[in-house]
KENUTOR-989931 format. One record per residue (C-alpha): x, y, z negated; residue number from 1. Coordinates in steps of 0.05 Angstrom, whole numbers, plus 32768, in hexadecimal, padded with zeros to 4 digits. Layout:
+------+------+------+-----+
!    x !    y !    z !   n !
+------+------+------+-----+
!    X !    Y !    Z ! NUM !
...
+------+------+------+-----+
//
This chain:
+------+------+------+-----+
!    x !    y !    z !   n !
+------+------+------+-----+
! 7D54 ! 80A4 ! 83EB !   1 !
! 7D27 ! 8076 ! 840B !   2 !
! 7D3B ! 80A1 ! 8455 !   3 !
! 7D87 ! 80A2 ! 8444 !   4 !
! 7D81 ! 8051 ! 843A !   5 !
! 7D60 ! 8048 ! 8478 !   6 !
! 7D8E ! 806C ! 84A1 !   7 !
! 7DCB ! 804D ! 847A !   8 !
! 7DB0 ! 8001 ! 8489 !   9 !
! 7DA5 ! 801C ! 84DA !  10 !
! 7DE7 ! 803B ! 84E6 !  11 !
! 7E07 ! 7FEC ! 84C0 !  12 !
! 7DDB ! 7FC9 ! 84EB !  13 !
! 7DF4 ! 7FF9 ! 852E !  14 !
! 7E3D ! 7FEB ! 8516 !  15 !
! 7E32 ! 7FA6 ! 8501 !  16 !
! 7E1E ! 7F94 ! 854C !  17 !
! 7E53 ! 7FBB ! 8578 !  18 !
! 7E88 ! 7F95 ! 8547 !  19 !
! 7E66 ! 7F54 ! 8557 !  20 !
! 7E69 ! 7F61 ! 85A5 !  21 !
! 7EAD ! 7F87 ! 85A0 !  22 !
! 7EC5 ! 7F44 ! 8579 !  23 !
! 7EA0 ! 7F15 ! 85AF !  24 !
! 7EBC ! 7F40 ! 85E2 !  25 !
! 7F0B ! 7F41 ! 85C8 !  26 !
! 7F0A ! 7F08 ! 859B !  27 !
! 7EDA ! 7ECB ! 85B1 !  28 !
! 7EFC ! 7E99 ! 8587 !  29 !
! 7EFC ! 7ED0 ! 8549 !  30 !
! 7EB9 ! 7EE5 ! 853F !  31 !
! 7EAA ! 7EE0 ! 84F5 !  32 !
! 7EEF ! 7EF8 ! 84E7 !  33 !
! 7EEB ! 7F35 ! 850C !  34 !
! 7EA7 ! 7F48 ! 84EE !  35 !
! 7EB9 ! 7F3B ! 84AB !  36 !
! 7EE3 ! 7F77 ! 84AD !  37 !
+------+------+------+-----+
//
């Protein structure tokens, strides 16, 4: 399990980051917003 978690908490960190510079990128003014989806 210990694998499976570590891949789980790379693959959310990869996703968290392109929505943060997708949502910098689109939506300046709307960043928290946008990654809080």
């Amino acid at each position: 399990m210990d694998a499976l978690g570590q891949i789980l908490v790379v693959v959310y960190t990869q996703y968290n980051n392109e929505i943060r510079l997708i949502s910098t990128r689109l939506q300046p003014s709307f960043p928290l917003g946008v990654a809080a989806i």
